[in-house]
N, CA, C and O atoms as a printed pandas DataFrame, in Angstrom:
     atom_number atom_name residue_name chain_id  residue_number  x_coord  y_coord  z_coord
0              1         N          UNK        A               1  117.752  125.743   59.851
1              2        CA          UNK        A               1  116.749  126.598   60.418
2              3         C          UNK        A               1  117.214  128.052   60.376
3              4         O          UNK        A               1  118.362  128.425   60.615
4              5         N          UNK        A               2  115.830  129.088   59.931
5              6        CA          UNK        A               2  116.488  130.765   59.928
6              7         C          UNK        A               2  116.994  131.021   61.567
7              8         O          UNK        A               2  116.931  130.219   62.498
8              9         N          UNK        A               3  117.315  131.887   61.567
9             10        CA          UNK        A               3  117.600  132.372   63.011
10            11         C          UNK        A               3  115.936  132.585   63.494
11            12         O          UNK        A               3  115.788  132.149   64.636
12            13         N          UNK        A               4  114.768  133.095   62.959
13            14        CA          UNK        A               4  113.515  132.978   63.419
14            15         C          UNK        A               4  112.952  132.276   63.753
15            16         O          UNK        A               4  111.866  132.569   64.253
16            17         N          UNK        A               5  113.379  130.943   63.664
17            18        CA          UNK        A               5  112.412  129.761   63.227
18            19         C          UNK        A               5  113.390  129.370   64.842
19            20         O          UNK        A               5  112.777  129.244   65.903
20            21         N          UNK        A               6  114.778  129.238   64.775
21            22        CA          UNK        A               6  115.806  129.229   65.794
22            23         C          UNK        A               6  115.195  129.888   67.168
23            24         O          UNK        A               6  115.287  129.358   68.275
24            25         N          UNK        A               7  114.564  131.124   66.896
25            26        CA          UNK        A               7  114.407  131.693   68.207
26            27         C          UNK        A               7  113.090  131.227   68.876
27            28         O          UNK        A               7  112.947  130.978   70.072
28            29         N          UNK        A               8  112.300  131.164   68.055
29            30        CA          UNK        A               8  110.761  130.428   68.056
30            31         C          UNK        A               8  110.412  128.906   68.625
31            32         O          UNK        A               8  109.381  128.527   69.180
32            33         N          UNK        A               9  111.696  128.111   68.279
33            34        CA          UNK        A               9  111.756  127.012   68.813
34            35         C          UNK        A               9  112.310  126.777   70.018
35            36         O          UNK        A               9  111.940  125.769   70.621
36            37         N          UNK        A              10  113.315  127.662   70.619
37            38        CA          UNK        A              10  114.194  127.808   71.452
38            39         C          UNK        A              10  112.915  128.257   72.431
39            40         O          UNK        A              10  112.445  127.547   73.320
40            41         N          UNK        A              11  112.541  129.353   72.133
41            42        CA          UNK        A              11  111.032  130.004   73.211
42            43         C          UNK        A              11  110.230  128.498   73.725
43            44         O          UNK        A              11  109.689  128.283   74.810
44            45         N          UNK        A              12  110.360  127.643   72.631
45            46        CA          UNK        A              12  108.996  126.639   72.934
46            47         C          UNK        A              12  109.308  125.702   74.003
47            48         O          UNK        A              12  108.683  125.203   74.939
48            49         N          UNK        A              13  110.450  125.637   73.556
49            50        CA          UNK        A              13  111.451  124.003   74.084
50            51         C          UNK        A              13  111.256  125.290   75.938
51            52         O          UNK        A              13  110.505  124.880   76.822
52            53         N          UNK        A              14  111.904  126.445   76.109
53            54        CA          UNK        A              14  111.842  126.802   77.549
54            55         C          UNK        A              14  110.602  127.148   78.268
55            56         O          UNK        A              14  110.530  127.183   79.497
56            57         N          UNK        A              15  109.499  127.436   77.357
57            58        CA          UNK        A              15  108.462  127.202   78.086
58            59         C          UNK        A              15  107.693  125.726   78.017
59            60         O          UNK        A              15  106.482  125.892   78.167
60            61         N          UNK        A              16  107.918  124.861   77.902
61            62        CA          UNK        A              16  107.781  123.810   78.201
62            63         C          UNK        A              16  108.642  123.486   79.113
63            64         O          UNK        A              16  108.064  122.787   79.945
64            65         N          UNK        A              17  109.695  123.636   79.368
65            66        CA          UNK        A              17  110.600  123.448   80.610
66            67         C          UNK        A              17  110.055  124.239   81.784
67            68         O          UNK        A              17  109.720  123.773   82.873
68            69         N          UNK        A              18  110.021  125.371   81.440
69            70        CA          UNK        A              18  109.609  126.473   82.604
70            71         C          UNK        A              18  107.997  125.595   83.441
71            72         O          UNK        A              18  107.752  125.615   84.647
72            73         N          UNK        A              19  107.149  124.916   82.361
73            74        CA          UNK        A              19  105.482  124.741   82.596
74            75         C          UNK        A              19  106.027  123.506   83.596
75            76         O          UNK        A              19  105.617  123.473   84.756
76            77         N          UNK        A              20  107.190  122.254   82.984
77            78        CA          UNK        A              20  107.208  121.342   83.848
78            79         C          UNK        A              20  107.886  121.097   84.989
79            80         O          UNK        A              20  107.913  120.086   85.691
80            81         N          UNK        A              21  108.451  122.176   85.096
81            82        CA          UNK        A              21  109.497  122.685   86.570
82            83         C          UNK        A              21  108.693  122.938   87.517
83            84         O          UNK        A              21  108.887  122.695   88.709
84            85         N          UNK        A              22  107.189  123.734   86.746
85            86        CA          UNK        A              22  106.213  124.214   87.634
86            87         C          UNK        A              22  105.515  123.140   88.234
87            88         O          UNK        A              22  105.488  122.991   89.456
88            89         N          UNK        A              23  104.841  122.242   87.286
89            90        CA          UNK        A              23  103.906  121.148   87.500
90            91         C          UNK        A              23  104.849  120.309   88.736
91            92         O          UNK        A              23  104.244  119.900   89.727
92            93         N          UNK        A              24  106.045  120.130   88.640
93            94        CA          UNK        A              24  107.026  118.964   89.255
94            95         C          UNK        A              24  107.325  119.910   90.734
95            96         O          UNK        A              24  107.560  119.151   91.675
96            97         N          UNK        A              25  107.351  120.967   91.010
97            98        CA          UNK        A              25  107.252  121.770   92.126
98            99         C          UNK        A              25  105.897  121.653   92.811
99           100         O          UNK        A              25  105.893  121.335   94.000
100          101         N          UNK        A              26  104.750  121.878   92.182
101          102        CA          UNK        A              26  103.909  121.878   92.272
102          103         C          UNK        A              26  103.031  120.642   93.546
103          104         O          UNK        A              26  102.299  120.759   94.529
104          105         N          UNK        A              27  103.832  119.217   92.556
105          106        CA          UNK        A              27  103.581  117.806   92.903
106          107         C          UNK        A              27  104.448  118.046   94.253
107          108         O          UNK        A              27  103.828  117.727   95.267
108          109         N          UNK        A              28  105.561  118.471   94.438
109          110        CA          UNK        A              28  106.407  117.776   95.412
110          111         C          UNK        A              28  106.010  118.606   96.555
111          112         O          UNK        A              28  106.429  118.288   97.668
112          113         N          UNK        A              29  105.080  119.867   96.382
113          114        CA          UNK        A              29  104.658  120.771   97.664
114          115         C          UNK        A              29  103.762  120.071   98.013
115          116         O          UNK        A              29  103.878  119.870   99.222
116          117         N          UNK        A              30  102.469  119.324   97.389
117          118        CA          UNK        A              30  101.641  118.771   97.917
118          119         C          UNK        A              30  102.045  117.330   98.435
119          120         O          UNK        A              30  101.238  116.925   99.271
120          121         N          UNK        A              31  102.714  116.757   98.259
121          122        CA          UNK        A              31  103.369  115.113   99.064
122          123         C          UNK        A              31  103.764  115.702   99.849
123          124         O          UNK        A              31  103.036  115.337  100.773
124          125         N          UNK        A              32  105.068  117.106  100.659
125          126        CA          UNK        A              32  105.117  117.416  101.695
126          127         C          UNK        A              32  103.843  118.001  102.319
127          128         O          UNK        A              32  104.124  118.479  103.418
128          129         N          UNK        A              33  102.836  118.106  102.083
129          130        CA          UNK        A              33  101.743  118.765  102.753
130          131         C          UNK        A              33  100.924  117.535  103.119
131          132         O          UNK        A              33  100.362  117.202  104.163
132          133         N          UNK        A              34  101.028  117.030  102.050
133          134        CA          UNK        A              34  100.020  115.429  102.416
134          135         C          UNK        A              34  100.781  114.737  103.711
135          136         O          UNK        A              34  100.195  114.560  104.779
136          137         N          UNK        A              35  102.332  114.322  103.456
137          138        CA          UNK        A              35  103.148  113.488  104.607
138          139         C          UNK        A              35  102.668  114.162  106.028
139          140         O          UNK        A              35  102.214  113.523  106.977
140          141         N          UNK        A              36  102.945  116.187  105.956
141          142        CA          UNK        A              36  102.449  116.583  107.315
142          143         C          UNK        A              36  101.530  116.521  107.774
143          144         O          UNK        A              36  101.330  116.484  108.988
144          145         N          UNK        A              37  100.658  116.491  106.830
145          146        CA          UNK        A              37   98.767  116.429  107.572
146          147         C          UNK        A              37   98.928  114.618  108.378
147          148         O          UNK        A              37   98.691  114.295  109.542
148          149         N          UNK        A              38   99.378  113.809  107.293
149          150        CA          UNK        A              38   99.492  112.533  107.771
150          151         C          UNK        A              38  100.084  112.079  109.101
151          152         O          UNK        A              38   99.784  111.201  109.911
152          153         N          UNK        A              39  101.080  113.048  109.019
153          154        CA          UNK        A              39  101.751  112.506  110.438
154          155         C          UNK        A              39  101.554  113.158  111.737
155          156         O          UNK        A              39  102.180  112.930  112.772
156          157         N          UNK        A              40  100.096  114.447  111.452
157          158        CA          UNK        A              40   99.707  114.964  112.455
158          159         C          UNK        A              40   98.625  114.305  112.745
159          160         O          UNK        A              40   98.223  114.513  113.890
160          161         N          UNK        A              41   97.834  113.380  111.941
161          162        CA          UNK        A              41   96.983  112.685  112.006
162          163         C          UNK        A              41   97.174  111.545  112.766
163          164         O          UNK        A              41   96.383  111.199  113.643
164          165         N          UNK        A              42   98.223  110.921  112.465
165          166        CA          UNK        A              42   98.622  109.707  113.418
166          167         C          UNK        A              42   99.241  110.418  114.995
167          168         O          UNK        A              42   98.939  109.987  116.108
168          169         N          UNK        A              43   99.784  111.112  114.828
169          170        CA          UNK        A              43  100.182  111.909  116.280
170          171         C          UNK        A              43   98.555  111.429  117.220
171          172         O          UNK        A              43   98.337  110.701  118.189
172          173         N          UNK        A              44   97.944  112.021  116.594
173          174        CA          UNK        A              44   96.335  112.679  117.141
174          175         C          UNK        A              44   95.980  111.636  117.735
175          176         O          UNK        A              44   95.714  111.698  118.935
176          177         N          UNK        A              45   95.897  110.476  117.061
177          178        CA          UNK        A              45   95.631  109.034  116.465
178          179         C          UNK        A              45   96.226  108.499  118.075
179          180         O          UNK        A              45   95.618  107.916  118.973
180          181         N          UNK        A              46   97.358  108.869  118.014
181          182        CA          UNK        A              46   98.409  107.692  119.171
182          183         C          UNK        A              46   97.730  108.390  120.522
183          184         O          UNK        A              46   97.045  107.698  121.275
184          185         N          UNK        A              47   98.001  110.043  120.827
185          186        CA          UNK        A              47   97.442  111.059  121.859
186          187         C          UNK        A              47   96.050  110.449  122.628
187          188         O          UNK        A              47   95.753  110.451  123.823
188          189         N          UNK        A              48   95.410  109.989  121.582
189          190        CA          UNK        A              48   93.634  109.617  121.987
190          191         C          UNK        A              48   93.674  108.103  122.399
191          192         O          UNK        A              48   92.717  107.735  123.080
192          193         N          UNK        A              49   94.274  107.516  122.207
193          194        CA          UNK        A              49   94.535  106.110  122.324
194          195         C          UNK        A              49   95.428  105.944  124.016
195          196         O          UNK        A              49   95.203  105.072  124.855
196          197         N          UNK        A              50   96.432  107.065  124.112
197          198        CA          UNK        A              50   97.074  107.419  125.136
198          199         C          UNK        A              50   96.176  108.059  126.255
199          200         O          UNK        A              50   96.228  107.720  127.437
200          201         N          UNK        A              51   95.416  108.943  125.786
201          202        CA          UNK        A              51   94.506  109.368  126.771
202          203         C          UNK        A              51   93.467  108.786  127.745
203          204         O          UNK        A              51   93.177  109.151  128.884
204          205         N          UNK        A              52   92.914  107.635  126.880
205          206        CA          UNK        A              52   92.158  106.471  126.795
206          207         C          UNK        A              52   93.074  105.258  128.142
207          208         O          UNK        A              52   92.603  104.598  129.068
208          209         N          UNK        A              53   93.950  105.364  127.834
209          210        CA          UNK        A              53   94.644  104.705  128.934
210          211         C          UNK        A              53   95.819  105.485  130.657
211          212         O          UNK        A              53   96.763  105.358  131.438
212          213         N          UNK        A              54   94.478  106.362  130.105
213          214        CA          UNK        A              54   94.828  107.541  131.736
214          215         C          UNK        A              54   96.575  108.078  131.763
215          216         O          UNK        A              54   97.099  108.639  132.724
216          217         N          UNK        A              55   97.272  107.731  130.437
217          218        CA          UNK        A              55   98.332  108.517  130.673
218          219         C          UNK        A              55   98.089  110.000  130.679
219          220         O          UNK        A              55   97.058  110.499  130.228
220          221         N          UNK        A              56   99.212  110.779  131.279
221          222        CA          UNK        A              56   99.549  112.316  131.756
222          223         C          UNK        A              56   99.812  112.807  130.226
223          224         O          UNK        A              56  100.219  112.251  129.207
224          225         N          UNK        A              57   99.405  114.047  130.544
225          226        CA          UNK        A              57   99.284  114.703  129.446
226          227         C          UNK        A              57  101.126  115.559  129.375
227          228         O          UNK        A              57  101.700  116.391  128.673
228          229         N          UNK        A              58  101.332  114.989  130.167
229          230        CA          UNK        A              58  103.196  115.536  130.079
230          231         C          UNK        A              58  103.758  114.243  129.371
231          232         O          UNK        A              58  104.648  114.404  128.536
232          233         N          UNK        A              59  103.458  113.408  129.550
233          234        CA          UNK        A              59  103.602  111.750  128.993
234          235         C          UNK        A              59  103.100  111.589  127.840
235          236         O          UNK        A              59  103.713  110.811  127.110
236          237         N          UNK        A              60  102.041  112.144  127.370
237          238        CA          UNK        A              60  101.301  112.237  126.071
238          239         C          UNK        A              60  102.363  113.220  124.796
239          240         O          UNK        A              60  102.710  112.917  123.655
240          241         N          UNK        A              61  102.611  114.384  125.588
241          242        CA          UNK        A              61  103.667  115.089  124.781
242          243         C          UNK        A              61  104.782  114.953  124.157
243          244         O          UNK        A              61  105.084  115.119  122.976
244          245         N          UNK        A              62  105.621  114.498  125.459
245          246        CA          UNK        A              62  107.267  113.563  125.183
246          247         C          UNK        A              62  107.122  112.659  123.588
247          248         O          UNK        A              62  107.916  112.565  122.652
248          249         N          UNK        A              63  105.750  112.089  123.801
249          250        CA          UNK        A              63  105.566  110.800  122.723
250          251         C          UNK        A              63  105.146  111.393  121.943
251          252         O          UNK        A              63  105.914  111.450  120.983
252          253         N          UNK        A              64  104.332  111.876  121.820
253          254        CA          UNK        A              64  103.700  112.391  120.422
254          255         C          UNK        A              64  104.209  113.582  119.659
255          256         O          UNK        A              64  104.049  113.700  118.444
256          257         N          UNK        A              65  104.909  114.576  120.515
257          258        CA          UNK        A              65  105.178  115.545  120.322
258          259         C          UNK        A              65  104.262  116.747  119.882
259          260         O          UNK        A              65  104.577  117.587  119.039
260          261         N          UNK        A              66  103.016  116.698  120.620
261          262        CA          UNK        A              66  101.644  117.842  120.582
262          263         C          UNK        A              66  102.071  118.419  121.118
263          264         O          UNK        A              66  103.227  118.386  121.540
264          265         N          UNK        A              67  101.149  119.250  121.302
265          266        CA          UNK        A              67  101.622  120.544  122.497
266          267         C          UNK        A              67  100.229  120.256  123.477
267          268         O          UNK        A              67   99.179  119.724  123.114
268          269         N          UNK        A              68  100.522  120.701  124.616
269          270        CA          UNK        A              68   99.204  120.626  125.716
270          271         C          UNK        A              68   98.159  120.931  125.197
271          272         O          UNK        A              68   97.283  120.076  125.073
272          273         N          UNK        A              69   97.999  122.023  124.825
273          274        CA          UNK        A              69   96.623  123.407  124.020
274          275         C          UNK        A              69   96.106  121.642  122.806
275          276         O          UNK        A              69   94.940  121.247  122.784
276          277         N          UNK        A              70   97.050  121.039  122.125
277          278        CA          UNK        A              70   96.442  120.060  121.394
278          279         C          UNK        A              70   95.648  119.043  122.025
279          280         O          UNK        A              70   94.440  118.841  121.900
280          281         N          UNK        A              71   96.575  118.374  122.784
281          282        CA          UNK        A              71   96.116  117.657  123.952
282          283         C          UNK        A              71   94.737  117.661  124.647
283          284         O          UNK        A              71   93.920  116.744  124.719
284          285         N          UNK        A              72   94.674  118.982  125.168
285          286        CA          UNK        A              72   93.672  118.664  126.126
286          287         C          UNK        A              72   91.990  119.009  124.871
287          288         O          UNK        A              72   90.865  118.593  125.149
288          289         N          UNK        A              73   92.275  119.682  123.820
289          290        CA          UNK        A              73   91.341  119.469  122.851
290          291         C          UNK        A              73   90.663  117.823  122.981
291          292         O          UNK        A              73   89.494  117.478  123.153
292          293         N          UNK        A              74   91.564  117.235  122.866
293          294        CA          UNK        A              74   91.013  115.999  122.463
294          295         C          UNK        A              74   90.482  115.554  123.897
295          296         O          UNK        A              74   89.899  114.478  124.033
């Protein structure tokens, strides 16, 4: 290969690396965003179920780990 053909291929091969570093960053921000929505969802989930059975909303917290301001929303 010329040194042109060398530099041309070299460009290709790192932007294809560079595109799938992106895509693979990309994926792994949204599974941490998905897991947090998920596990604020089940929080919510347990809180309302807790509420439902006249526990304290200081008792609701410890467990779920909401904050009051969440709490008394529901």
């Amino acid at each position: 290969m010329e040194e042109k053909e060398w530099e041309l291929y070299m460009s290709r091969k790192f932007a294809i690396m560079d595109y799938n570093t992106g895509m693979l960053q990309a994926e792994e921000n949204g599974l941490k965003k998905g897991r947090k929505e998920g596990k604020k969802k089940k929080q919510i989930e347990i809180a309302k179920k807790l509420l439902d059975k006249d526990m304290s909303i200081e008792e609701i917290q410890e467990i779920t780990e909401l904050t009051k301001e969440e709490i008394q929303k529901l």
